[in-house]
TORNUDO-389208 format. One record per residue: residue in one letter; z negated, x, y negated of N, C-alpha, C, O, CB in turn; chain. Coordinates in pm, whole numbers, always signed. Last residue first. Glycine has a CB too. Layout:
REM TORNUDO-389208
 residu   n.up n.east n.north  ca.up ca.east ca.north   c.up c.east c.north   o.up o.east o.north  cb.up cb.east cb.north chaine
      A      Z      X       Y      Z       X        Y      Z      X       Y      Z      X       Y      Z       X        Y      A
...
END
This chain:
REM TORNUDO-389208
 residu   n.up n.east n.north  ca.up ca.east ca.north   c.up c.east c.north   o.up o.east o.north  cb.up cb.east cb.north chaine
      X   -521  -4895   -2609   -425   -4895    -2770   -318  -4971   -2673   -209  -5008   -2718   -357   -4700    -2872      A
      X   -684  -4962   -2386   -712   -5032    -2479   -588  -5050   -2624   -567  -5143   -2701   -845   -4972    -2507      A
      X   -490  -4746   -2231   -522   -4914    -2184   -571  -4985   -2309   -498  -5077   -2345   -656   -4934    -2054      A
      X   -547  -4537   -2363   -448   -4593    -2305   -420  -4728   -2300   -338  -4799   -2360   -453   -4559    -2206      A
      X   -823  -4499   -2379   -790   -4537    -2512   -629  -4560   -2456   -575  -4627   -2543   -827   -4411    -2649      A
      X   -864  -4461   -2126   -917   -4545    -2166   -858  -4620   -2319   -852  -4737   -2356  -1035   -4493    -2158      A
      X   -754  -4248   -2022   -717   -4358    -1996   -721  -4462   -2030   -644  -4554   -2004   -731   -4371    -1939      A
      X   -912  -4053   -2192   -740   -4098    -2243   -712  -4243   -2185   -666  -4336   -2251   -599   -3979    -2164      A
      X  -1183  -4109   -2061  -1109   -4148    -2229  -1005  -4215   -2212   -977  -4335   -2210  -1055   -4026    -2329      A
      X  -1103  -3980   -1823  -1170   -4134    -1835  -1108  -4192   -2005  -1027  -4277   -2043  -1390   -4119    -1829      A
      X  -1073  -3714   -1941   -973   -3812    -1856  -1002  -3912   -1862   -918  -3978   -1924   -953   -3803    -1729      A
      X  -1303  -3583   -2048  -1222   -3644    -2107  -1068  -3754   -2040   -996  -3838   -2094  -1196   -3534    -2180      A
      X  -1416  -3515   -1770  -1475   -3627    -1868  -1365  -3680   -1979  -1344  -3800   -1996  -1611   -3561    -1954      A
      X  -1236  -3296   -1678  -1260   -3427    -1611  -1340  -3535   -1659  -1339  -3643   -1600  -1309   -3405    -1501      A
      X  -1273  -3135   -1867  -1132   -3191    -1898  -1201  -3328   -1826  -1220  -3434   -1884   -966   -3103    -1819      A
      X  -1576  -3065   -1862  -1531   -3162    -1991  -1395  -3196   -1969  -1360  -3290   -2040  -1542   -3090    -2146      A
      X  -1519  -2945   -1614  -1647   -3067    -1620  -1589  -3165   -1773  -1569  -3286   -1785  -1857   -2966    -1657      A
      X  -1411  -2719   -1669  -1369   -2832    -1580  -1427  -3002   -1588  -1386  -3117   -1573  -1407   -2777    -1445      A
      X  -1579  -2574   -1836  -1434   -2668    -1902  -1383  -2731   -1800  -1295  -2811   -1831  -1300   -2582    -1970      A
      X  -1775  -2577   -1687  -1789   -2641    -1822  -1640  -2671   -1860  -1598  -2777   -1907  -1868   -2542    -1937      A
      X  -1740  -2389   -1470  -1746   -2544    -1483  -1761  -2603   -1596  -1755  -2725   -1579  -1837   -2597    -1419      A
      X  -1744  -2134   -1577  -1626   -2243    -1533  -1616  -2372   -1470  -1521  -2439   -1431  -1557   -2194    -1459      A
      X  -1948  -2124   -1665  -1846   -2050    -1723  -1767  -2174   -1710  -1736  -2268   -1784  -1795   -1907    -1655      A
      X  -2108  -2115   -1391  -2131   -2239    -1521  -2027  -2230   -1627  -2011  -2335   -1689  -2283   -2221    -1611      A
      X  -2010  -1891   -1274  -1972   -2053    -1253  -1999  -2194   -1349  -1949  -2304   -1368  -2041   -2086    -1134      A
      X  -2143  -1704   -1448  -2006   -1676    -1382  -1916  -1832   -1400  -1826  -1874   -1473  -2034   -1625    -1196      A
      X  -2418  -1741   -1378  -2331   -1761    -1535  -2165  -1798   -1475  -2103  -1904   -1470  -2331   -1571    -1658      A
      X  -2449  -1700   -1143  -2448   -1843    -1180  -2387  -1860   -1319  -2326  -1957   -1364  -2591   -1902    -1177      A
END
């Protein structure tokens, strides 16, 4: 389970940071 938590953590944060960009996209 380490293994995968490994690698979900930087999956998990790109796919959180996407919402952002878009966000600060649209808003700038």
């Amino acid at each position: 389970q380490a293994e995968s938590a490994k690698q979900n953590c930087p999956v998990s944060k790109a796919l959180a940071s996407v919402p952002e960009i878009t966000l600060d996209a649209a808003l700038g």
